[in-house]
Every structure is written in structure tokens, then in C-alpha cells.
N, C-alpha and C positions, 0 to 999 in steps of 0.2 A: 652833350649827352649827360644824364643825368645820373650819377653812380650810387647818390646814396639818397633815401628820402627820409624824413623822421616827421609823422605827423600829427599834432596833437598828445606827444610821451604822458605820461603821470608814472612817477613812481612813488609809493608810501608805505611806510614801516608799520606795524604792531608790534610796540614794544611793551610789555605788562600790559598792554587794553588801554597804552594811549598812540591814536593815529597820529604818526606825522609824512606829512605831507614834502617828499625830497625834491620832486620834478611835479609842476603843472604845468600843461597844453604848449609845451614845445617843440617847434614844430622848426625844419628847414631845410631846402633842396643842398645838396653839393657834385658841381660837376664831374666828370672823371679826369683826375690829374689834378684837382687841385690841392693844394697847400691852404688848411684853416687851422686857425690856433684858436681852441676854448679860453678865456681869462674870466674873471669874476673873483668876489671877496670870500676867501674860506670857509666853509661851508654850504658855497650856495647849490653844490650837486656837479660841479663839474666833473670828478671822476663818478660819480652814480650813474649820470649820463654817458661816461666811454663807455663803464661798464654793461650798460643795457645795449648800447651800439653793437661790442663785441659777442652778444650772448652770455655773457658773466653772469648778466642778474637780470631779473625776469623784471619788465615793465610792468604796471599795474591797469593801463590803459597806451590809446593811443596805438600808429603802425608804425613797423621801422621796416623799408623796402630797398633793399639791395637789386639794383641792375633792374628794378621795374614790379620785384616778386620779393611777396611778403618773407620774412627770416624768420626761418624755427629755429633755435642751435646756436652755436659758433660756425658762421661761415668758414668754410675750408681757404677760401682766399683773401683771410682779414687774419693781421697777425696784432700782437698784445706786446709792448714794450713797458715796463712797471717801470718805477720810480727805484721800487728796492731793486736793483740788478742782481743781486744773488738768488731771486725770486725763478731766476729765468737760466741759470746756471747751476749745473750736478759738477759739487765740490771734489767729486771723483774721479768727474772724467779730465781730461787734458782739453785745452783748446781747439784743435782741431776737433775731436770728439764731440763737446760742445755745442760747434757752429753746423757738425754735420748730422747729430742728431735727429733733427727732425725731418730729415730726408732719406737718411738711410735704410728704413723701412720698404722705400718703394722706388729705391736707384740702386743699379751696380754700386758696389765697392769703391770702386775705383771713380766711378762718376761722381758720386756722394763727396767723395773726399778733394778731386779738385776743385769739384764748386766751392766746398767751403773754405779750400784753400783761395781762393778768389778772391771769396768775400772779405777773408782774413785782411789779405791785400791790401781792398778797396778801405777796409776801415783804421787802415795806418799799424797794425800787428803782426807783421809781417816776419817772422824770426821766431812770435812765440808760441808756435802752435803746439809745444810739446812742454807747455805751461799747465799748469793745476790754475785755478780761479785765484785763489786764495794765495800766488805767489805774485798774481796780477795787481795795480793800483788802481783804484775807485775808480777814474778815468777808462782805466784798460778794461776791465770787468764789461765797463757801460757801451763801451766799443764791440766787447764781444757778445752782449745781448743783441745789441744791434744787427751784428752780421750773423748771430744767429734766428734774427728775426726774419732777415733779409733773404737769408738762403733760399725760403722755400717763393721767394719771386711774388710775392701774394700782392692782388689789385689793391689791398686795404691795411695800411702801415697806421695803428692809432697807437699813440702815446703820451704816458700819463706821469706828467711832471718828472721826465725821465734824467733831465740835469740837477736836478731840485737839490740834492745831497749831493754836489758837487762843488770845489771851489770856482772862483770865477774864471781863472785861468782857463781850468779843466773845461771850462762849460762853453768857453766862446768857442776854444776849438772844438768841439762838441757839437756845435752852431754851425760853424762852417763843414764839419762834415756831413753833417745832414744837409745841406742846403746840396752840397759837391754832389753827395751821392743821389738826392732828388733831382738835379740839373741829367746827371747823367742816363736817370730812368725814372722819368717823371709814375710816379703811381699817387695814389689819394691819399692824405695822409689828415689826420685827425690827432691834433697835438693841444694838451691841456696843461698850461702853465699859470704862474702866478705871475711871471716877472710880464710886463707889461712889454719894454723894450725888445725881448725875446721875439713874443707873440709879434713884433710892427716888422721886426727882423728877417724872421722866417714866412711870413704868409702870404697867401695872395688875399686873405681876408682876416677878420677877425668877429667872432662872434662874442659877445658880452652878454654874460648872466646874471640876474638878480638874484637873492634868497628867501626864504621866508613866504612861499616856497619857491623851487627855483625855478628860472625862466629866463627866455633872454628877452634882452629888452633893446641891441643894437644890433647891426649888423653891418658892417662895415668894410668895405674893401680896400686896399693895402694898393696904392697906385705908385710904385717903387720903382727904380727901372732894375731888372738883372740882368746880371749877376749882381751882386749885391757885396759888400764890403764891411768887413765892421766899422772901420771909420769912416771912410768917404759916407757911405749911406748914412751913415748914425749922425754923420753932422751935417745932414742936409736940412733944409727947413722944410720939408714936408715933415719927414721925420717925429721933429720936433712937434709938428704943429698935432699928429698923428699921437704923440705921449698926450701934450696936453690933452684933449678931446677924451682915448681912454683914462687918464689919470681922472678926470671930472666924472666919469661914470662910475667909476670903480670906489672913488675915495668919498670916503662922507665928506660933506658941505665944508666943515671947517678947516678939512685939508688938503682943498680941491684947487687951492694956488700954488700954482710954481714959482721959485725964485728963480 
């Protein structure tokens, strides 16, 4: 079944009265349930592209159809995980507070607050729900964007370079808990990274964008067995063979050999 369509996008700016062109004619199905990572060279549109997916920003062209029917809005079952995590967290409220947010509106009390005492849980926070943000580590912050993404149970989980300002430590386990918490309730997830090994790590595909203007130009599928491991998987030779392939898309000509 088919969850999300994007067919033919264009998206382009007027800045002073000069057009530039961010997204041409990109277009591609994704099943429901699966795991794809955006990767491409800095600036070729891949967050322009979440963002027209989420409703953020208005395409210039082109359709984008969720479950079959065209999208006016921000779908109510697609959530938004940023890069900045403080973007996604009120420095006033306490963690609990936080992660129950955006449910609270339209759950009991008391319902609201154990979900997101759950999700708290599920993303390794377990103790700090009576935290302010700001007493949290970069790491823990991005844990509780997460589960306050997750709270509200949404078909459409996108995220955009959401380890990026992370150290590495922070980021693999990072890695493995997205991977944990998608194993455990598979939903669609639309993840935009630059680290190449990430995108082969986490996905059951990988789509590649060009610039100037943007587009993808591969499309590729991630034949990995799961569960998946950072070492065992990392040192397999598909793997490997799976870097080379994107590092030659990704990298200009001169830097497209591995040692």
C-alpha cells in the first residue's frame, strides 16, 4: 500500500526579482511502514523537500498525496522532528509536560500523562520527567522531541537532520533508538541526513538528490538483514559496497575514491 505520493514537486523562491529554482520534477511512491533516508550535497533541497512534504512550505508545482488524496495543510497524522530540538520544546514546561503536550488538548488528564509517561520510557528518560529542558543534555533534549513527537501515535514520523548537532557517541545511540522504537511500531518515517553511513544504517531505502535545482537522481534500496547492529552490520561487505555507490553520487569526481 502506498502511503505517501510526491509527483512531479517544483519548488522556487523570489528573492529581490531573482527566481531560484529549489525542487524540480521530483517525484516518488513510498510504502506504508517504511524507513527512507533523504541524503544529497548541502544545499540541494533536502529539508525544502520535508518541508513541502509536512505542509511547512507551499510547493510551487507538482502533487503530494497522502493515503491516495491530495494534502491541503499539515496533516493531523504526520509529525515534524527539527534538527534544533529546542525548536520542539517550551523551556517552561517540565518534561513530562512536554512530551504530553500535544495530546492534552483532546485526552483525560490522567490519559495524556501516562502516555507520555510511556513514551518517556520508551526513549531511555525515564526518572526525568520533572526536568525543565534546559537542565537536560543535547542528547536528552533530542530524546524528548522524539517522544514528544511520538506521543501523539502519528502514521508519518519525518525528520530533518535531527542528530546533526549531536556528538557521535550521542548520535549512534540515537540510531539505535530509532531503529528500537521503529522495530517496535513500524510507521513511515521520512528521515533527511547528510551522514551517508546513517542514511545505509537506518533505512529500507535511500533516495539521492542532486542541486542546482534539486532532484533526485537514485533510488536505492538498503538490502540489510534486521535487526541491524552498529558493528556487525557496519562491517559487512554489503555495507561497504552500499557507502561506496552513495559516497560516488554524493561526492564530486575528485573525491569519489575510498581508501
Amino acid at each position: 500500500m502506498v502511503a505517501l505520493e510526491v509527483a512531479g514537486l517544483r519548488k522556487s523562491y523570489n528573492r529581490a526579482g531573482v527566481l531560484t529554482t529549489a525542487l524540480e520534477n521530483v517525484s516518488f511512491n513510498i510504502p506504508d511502514r517504511q524507513f527512507i533516508s533523504i541524503v544529497g550535497p548541502s544545499g540541494c533541497g533536502k529539508s525544502t523537500l520535508l518541508r513541502c512534504i509536512a505542509g511547512l512550505a507551499e510547493p510551487s508545482g507538482g502533487d503530494i498525496r497522502v493515503g491516495g488524496q491530495a494534502m491541503h495543510g499539515v496533516p493531523d497524522d504526520m509529525v515534524y522532528v527539527f534538527q534544533e530540538y529546542n525548536r520542539s520544546l517550551f523551556p517552561w514546561r517540565r518534561l513530562l509536560g512536554n512530551v504530553a503536550y500535544p495530546i492534552e488538548s483532546r485526552l483525560p488528564r490522567s490519559v495524556s500523562s501516562d502516555r507520555a509517561r510511556a513514551y518517556i520510557k520508551l526513549v531511555g528518560l525515564e526518572g526525568f520527567e520533572n526536568y525543565y529542558p534546559w537542565e537536560l543534555s543535547g542528547g536528552m533534549q533530542q530524546r524528548a522531541a522524539i517522544a514528544r513527537a511520538l506521543v501523539t501515535e502519528p502514521k508519518f514520523l519525518l525528520m530533518d537532520e535531527p542528530f546533526g548537532a549531536l556528538d557521535a557517541q550521542t548520535r549512534v545511540s540515537l540510531e539505535e533508538t530509532i531503529l528500537d522504537l521503529w522495530s517496535r511500531s513500524p510507521r513511515t518515517v521520512i528521515f533527511v541526513t547528510h551522514d551517508i553511513d546513517e542514511a545505509i544504517f537506518l533505512s529500507d531505502r535511500v533516495l539521492v538528490m542532486a542541486s542546482r535545482p534539486g532532484r533526485i537522481v537514485e533510488d536505492i534500496m538498503i538490502d540489510l538483514p534486521r535487526p541491524r547492529h552498529q558493528i556487525e552490520t557496519k562491517e559487512d561487505r554489503a555495507f561497504s559496497d552500499y557507502r561506496r555507490l552513495l559516497f560516488g553520487l554524493i561526492a564530486p569526481p575528485s573525491a569519489s575514491t575510498l581508501s
